[in-house]
C-alpha positions in Angstrom: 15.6 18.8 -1.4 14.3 22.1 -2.8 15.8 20.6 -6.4 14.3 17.7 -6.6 10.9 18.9 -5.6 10.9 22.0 -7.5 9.6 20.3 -10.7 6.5 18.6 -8.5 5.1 22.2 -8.0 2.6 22.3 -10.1 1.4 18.8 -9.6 1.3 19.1 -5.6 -0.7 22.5 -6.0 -3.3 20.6 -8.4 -3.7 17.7 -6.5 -4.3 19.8 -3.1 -6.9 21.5 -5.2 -8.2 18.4 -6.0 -8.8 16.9 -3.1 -9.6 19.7 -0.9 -12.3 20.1 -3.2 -13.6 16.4 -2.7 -13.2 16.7 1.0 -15.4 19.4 1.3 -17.6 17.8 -1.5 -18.2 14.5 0.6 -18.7 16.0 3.6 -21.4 18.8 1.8 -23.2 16.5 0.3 -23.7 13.7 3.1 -24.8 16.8 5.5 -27.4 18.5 2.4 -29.6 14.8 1.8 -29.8 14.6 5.5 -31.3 17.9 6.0 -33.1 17.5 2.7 -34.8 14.8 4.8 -33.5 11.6 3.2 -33.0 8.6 5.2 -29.6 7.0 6.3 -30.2 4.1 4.2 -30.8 6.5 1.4 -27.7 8.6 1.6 -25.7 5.6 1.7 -27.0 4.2 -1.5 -26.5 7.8 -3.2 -23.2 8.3 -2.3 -21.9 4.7 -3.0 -22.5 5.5 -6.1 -19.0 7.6 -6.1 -16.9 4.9 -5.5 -18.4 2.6 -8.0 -17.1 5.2 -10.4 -14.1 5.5 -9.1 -14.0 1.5 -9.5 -15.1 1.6 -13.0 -12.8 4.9 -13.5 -9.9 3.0 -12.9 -10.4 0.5 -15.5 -11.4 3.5 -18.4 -9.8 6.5 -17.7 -6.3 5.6 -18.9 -7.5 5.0 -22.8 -8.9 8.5 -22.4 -5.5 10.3 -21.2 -3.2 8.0 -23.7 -5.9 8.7 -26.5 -5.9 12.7 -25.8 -2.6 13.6 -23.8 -2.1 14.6 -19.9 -3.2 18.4 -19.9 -6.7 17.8 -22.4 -7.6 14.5 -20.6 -7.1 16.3 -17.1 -9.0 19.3 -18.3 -12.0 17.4 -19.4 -11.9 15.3 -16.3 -11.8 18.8 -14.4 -15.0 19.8 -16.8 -17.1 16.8 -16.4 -16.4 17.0 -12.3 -17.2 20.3 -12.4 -20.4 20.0 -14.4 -21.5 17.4 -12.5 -21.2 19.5 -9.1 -22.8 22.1 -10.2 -26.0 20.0 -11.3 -26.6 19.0 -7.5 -27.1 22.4 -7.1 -30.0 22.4 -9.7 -31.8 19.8 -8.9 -32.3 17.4 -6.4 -32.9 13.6 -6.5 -31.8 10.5 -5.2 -31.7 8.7 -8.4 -30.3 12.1 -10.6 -27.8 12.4 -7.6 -26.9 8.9 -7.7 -26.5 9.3 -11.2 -23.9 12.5 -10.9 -21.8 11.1 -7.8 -21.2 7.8 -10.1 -19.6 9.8 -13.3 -18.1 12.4 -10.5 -16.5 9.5 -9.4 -15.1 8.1 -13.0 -14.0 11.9 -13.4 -12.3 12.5 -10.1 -10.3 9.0 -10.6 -8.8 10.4 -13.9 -7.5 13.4 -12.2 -5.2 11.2 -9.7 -4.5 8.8 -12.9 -3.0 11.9 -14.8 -1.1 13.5 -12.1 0.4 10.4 -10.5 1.4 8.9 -13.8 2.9 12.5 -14.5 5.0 12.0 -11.2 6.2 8.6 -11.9 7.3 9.7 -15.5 9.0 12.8 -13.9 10.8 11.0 -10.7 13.9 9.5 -11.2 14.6 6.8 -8.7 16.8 8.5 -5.6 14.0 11.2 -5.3 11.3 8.7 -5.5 10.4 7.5 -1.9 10.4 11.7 -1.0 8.0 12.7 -4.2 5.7 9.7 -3.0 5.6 10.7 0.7 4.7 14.5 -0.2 2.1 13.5 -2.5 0.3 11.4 -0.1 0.6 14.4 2.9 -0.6 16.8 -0.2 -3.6 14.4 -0.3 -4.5 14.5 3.3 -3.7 17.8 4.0 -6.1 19.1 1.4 -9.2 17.0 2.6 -8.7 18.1 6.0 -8.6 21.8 4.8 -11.7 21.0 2.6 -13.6 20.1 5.8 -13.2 23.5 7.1 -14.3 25.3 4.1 -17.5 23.9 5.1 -18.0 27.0 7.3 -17.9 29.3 3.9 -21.5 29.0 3.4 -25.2 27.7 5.0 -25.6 23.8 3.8 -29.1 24.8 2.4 -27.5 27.2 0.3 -25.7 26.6 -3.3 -22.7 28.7 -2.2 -20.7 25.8 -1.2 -21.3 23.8 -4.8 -19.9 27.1 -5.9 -16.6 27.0 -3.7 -16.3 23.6 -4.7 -16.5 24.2 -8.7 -13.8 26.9 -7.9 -11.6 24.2 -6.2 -12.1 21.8 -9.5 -11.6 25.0 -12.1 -8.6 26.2 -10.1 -6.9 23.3 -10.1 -6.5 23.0 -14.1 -4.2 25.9 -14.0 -1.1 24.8 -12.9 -1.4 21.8 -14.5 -1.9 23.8 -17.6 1.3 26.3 -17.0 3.8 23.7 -16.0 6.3 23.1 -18.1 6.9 19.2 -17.4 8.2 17.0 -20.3 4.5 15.3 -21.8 4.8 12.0 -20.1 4.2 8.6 -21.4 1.6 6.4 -19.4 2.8 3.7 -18.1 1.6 -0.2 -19.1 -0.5 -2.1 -16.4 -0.4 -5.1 -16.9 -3.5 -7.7 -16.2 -3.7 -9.0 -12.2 -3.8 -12.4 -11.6 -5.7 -12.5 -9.1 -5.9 -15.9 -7.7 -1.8 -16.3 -7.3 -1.9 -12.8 -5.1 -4.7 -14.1 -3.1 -2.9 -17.1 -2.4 0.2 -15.8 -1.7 -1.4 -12.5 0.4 -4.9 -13.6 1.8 -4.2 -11.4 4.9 -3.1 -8.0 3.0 -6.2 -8.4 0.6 -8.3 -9.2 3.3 -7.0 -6.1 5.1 -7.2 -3.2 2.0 -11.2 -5.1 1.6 -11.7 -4.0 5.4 -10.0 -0.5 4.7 -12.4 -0.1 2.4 -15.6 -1.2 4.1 -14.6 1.4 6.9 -13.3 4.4 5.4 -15.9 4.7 2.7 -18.3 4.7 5.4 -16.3 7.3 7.4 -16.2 9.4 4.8 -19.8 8.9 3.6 -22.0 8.6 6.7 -19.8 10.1 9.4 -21.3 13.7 8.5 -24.4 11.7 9.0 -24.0 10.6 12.4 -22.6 13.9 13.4 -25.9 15.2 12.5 -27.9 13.1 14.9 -25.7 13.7 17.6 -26.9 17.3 17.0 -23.7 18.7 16.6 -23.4 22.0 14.4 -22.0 22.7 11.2 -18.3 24.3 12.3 -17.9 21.4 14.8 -18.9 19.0 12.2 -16.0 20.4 10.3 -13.4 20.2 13.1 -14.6 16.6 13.8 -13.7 15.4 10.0 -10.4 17.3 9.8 -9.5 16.1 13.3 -9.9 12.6 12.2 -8.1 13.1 9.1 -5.5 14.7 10.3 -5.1 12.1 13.3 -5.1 9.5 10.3 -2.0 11.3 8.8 -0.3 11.9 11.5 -0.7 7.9 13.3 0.8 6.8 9.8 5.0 7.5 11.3 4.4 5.8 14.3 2.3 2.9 13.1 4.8 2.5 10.5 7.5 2.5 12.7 5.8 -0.4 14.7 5.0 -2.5 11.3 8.7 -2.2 10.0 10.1 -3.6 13.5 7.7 -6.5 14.3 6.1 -9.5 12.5 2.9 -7.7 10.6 1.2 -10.5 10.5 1.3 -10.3 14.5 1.0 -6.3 14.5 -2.3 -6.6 11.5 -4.9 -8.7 14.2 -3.3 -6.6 17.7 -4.3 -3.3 15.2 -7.7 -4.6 14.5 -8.4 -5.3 17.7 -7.1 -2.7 19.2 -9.7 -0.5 16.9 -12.2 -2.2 17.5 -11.7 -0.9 21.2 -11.5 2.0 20.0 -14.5 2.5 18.2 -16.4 1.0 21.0 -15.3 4.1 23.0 -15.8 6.4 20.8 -19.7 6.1 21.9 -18.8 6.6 25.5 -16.4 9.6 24.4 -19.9 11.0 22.4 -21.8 11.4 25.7 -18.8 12.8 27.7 -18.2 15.9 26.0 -16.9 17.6 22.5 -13.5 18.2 23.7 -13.3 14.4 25.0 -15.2 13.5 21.2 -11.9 15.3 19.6 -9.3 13.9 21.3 -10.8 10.2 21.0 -11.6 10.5 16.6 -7.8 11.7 16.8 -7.0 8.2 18.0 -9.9 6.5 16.0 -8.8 8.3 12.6 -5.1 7.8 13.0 -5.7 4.0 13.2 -8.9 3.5 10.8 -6.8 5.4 8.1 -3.2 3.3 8.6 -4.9 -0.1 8.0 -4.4 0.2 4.4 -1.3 1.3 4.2 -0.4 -1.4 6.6 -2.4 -4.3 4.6 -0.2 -2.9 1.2 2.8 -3.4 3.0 2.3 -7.0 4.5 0.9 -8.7 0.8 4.3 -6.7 -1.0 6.2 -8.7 2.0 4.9 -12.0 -0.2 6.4 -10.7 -3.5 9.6 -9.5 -5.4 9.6 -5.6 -6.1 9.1 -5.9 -10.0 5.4 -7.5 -8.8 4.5 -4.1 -6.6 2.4 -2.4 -9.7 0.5 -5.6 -10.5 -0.2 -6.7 -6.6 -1.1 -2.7 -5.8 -3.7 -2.6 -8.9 -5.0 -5.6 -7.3 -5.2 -4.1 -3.7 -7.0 -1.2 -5.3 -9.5 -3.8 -6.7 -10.6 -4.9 -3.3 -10.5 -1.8 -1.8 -12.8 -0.7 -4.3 -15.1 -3.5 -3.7 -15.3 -2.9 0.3 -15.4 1.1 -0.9 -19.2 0.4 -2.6 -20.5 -1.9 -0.1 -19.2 0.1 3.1 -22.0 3.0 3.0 -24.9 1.0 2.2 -23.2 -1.5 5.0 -22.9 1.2 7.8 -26.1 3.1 6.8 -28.4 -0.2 7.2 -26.9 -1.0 10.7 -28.1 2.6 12.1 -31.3 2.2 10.1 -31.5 -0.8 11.8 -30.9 -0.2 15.3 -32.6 3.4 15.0 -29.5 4.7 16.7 -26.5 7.4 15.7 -24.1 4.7 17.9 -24.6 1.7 15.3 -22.0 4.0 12.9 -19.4 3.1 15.4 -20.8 -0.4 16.7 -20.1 -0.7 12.5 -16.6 -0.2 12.9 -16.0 -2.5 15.5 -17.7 -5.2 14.3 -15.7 -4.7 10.9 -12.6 -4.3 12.1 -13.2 -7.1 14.9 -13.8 -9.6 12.5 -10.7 -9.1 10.5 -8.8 -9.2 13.6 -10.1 -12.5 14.3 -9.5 -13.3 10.2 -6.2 -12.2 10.5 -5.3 -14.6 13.4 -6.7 -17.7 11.7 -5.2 -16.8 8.7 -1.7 -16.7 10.9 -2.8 -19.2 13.2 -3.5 -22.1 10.4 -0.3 -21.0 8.2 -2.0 -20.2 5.5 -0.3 -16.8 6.1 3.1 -17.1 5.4 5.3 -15.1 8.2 7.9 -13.4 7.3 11.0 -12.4 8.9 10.9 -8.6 9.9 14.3 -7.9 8.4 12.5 -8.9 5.1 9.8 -7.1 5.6 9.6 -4.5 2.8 9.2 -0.7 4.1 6.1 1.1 5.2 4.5 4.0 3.3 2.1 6.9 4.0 -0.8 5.7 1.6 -4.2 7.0 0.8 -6.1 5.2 -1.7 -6.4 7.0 -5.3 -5.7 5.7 -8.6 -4.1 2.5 -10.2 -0.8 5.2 -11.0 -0.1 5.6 -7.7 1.9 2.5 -7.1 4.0 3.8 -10.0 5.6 6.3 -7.5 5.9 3.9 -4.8 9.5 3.3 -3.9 9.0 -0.3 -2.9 8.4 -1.2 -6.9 12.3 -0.2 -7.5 14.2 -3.0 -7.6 17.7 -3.1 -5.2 20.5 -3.6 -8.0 23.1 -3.8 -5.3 22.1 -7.2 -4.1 
């Protein structure tokens, strides 16, 4: 195990750089334009901004890294991150801050492309499922520990854009040091979208709805902590709870999707959080402790309904299709990522209420339960048996090279 990881080092240490940094950067950032007195609608529109980078990102970045090679194209992706970060701290706007979060995004989104495309170059098929699995725990781990460097300095203060441009500096060292083969990047080619949503209307359906809700999470759930007047380290421990609750769901969620039809176990999940969230406003008035145990449960299933929507649409095709369905997926996800803030913001603006952030969820998550079971109910998605059910994987969304990695686009030459 040791051996075959061994040459991932580097890599793994960036990437938890990486997104520790943008953990902590989310979070920061969604907590300073509340107490600079912008609205809820406001900070939603600011931050969405990040994920319509990221969007646009995917589609760029690659010319830059097969233009300049892996190590200059991550640097300058580290640079322009960095840059950007530091100008919050300089000035503050909605439209100069919009303007930073959308290249911040394009920039962050290179950073996954180089390393994951540097991973699938360096993994040779055996090892592959493993190198996958560790990179997507690297990934959580490090934005749950970037939630609790949000203790290392006051929110009204610039030392946290500081620990953040450390974080994004940091992480260009060991990618600079290793001593990797220079890998080639790998060829995407274009998605034909209409055949996947055909053949998958329930998985696309499901990673559009992934991204409706976790961009929201993620952008406006600092927000609504802040309204509940809760302080600054329990704000921390709520985001890292739910994170880590979302990592942690992903075995035993998993384990239920690879045993049962998912396109039973896709509508009983959406429902079931949809419950959940629901709750989640009784568990606010209760007590913190009560609020902790309860965004355990709410993370842990919010965060496994993309990997479970990924897994149902690569039920529908043959393994040598993975890349070009996945790129797709991303797509979609992308699409729900821009709306979801503005989305989630607007209900609490509209119902003057912290609650409407989680009367959001379930009403998002509700309907695609309810989409799901018509989708199953009227045949137009195909059921398949669960023995050929492809296998479930610990997923967080990233970059168009991440389904490079994924074991499930190996092809079985035994059969």
């Amino acid at each position: 195990m040791t051996s075959i990881l061994k040459p991932f080092i580097a890599l793994y240490a960036a990437i938890l750089l990486v997104a520790m940094s943008l953990g902590l950067l989310s979070t920061f950032l969604s907590l300073r334009l509340t107490i600079e007195g912008f609205s809820t609608l406001a900070t939603g529109l600011i931050l969405t901004s990040y994920f319509v980078g990221s969007v646009v990102g995917n589609f760029y970045c690659s010319h830059v890294i097969k233009s300049v090679g892996h190590i200059r194209a991550f640097t300058v992706f580290a640079a322009i991150a960095t840059a950007m970060i530091m100008l919050h701290g300089f000035y503050i706007s909605a439209l100069a801050w919009a303007a930073f979060r959308f290249f911040c995004g394009i920039a962050t989104i290179g950073l996954f492309m180089v390393i994951e495309s540097w991973l699938n170059e360096c993994t040779q098929s055996k090892s592959r499922g493993r190198v996958f699995s560790i990179y997507m725990v690297m990934c959580y781990l490090g934005n749950s520990v970037g939630q609790q460097l949000l203790n290392f300095g006051e929110v009204k203060d610039q030392t946290l854009f500081f620990v953040i441009g450390f974080l994004l500096v940091s992480c260009i060292i060991p990618v600079a040091l290793t001593r990797s083969i220079h890998p080639e990047m790998p060829e995407i080619e274009p998605v034909k979208l209409k055949t996947i949503l055909q053949k998958a209307p329930m998985g696309m359906a499901g990673c559009f709805t992934a991204g409706l809700m976790n961009s929201s999470f993620f952008a406006i759930g600092p927000v609504f902590c802040h309204q509940i007047n809760l302080s600054v380290p329990q704000i921390s421990y709520f985001m890292t709870i739910t994170i880590l609750g979302g990592l942690l769901l992903q075995w035993p969620v998993g384990f239920f999707s690879d045993r049962f039809d998912r396109s039973v176990v896709i509508p009983v999940l959406g429902g079931f959080f949809a419950v959940i969230s629901v709750l989640m406003i009784v568990a606010v008035q209760i007590s913190f402790v009560v609020l902790m145990a309860a965004t355990a449960l709410f993370g842990g299933f919010l965060f496994t309904i993309y990997p479970l929507a990924v897994a149902r649409s690569h039920d529908m095709f043959e393994p040598k299709d993975v890349v070009n369905v996945s790129s797709a997926l991303l797509l979609f996800y992308g699409i729900g990522a821009i709306i979801g803030p503005m989305a989630s913001s607007a209900i609490m603006e509209l119902l003057d209420n912290p609650h409407g952030f989680y009367l959001y969820f379930a009403g998002i998550s509700s309907c695609y339960a309810v989409v799901a079971f018509i989708l199953r109910h009227k045949e137009i998605a195909q059921i398949i048996p669960v023995e050929e059910q492809v296998d479930f994987m610990i997923m967080e969304h990233t970059s168009q090279m991440a389904p490079q990695i994924d074991p499930r686009s190996e092809i079985d030459e035994s059969e």
